[in-house]
MIPAKOL-125810 format. One record per residue: residue number from 1; x, y, z of N, C-alpha, C in turn. Coordinates in steps of 0.001 Angstrom, whole numbers. Example, Ala and Ser with C-alpha at 12.3 -4.5 7.8 and 13.67 -1.06 7.14 Angstrom:
<pts>
num, n.X, n.Y, n.Z, ca.X, ca.Y, ca.Z, c.X, c.Y, c.Z
1, 13190, -5690, 7800, 12300, -4500, 7800, 13200, -3300, 7800
2, 12850, -2250, 7080, 13670, -1060, 7140, 12900, 30, 7870
</pts>
This chain:
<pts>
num, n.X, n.Y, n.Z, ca.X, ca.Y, ca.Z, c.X, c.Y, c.Z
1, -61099, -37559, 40537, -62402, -37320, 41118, -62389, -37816, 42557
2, -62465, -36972, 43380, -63022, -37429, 44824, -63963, -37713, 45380
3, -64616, -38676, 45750, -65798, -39090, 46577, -65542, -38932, 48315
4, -66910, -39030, 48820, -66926, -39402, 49708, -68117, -40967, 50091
5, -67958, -41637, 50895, -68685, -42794, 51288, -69095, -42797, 52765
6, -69765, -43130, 53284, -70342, -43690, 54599, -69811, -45362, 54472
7, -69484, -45702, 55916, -68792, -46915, 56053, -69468, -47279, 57119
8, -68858, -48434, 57367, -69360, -49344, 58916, -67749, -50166, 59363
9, -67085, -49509, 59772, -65704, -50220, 60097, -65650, -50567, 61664
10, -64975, -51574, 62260, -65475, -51778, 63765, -64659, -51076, 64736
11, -63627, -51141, 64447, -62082, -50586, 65053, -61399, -49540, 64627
12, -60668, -48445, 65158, -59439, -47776, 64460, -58317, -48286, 63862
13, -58192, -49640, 64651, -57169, -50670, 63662, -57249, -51341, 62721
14, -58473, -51331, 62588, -59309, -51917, 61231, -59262, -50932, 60284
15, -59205, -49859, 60801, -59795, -48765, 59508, -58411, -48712, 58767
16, -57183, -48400, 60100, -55996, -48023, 59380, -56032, -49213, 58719
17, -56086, -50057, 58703, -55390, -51541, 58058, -56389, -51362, 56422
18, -57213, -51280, 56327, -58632, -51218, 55297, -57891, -49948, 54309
19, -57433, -48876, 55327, -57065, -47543, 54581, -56133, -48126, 53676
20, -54330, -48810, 54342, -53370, -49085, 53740, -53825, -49992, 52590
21, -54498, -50968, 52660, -54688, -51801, 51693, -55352, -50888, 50304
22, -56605, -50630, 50453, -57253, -49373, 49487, -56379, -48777, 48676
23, -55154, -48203, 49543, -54710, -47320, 48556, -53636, -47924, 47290
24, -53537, -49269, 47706, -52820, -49861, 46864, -53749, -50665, 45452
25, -55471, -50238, 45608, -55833, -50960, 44619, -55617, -49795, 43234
26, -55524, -50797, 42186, -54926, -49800, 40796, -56750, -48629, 40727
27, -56365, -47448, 40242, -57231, -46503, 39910, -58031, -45570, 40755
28, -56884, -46140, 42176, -57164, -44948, 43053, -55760, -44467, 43639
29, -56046, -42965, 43294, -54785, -41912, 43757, -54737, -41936, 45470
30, -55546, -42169, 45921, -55238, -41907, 47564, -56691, -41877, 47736
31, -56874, -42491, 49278, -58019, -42937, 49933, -57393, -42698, 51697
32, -58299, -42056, 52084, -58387, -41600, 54025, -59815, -42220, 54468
33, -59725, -42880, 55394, -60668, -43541, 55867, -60526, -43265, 57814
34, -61819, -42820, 57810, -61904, -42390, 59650, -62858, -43057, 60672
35, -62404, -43337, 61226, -63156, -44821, 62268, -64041, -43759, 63239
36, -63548, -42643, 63590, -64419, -41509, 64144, -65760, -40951, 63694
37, -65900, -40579, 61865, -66668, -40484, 61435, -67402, -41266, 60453
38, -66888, -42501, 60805, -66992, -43391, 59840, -67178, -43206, 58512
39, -66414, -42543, 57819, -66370, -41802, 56458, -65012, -42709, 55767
40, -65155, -43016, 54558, -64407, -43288, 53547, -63941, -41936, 52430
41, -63089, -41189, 51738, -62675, -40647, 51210, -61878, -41216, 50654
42, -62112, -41261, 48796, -61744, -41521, 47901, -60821, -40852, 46780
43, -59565, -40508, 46273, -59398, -39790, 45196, -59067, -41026, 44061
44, -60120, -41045, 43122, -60215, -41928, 42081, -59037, -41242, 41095
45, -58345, -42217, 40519, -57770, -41942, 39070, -58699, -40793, 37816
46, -57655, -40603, 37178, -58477, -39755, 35821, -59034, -40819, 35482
47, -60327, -41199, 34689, -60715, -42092, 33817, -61039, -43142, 34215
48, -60682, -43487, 35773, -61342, -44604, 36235, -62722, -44735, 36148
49, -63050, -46109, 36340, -64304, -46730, 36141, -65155, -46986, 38016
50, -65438, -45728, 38150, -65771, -45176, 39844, -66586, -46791, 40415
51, -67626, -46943, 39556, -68075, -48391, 40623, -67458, -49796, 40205
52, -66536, -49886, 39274, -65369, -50900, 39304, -64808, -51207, 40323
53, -63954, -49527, 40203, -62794, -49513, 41637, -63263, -49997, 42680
54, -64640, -49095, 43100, -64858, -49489, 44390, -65461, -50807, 44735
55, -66203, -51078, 43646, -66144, -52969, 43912, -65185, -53402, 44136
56, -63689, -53042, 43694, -62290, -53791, 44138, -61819, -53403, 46058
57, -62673, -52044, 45877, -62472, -52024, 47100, -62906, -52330, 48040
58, -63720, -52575, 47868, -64838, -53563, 48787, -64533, -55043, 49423
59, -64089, -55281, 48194, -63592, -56830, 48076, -61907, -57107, 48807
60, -61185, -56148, 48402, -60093, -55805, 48965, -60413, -55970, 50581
61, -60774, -54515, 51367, -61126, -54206, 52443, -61877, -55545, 53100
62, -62618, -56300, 52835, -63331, -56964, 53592, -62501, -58631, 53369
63, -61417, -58434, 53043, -60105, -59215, 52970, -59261, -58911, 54594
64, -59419, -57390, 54861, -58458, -57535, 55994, -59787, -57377, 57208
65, -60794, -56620, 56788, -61722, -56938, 57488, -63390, -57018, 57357
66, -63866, -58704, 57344, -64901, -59130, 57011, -66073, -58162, 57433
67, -66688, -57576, 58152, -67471, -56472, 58817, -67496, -55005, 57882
68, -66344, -54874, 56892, -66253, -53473, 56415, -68150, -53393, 55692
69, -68495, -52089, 55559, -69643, -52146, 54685, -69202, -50646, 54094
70, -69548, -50466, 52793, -69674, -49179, 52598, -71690, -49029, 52470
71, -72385, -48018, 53147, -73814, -47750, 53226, -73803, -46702, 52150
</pts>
């Protein structure tokens, strides 16, 4: 399942850094994140638990950078 999100990221170096980390949390297939449109794009696992993950991702992301928000 793919989502999309609205974000608040500060930098393009932030985003890439936020992106790499994301995609390594378990129950997501791949995640693109754009500092241009400040958009998050998600491809969740089969069967994942959609506001689990992204609580991990949240928590993750605001590990490499404190400022991330998803709105």
């Amino acid at each position: 399942m793919k989502k999309s999100y609205k974000i608040e990221v500060d930098c393009a170096n932030c985003a890439n850094l936020v992106e790499a980390e994301v995609k390594k949390v378990d129950g997501v297939n791949d995640a693109t994140i754009s500092f241009m449109t400040q958009k998050m794009k998600v491809d969740f696992a089969d069967g994942a638990d959609v506001e689990a993950v992204l609580a991990q991702i949240v928590k993750v992301a605001k590990k490499v950078e404190p400022d991330f928000e998803v709105l």
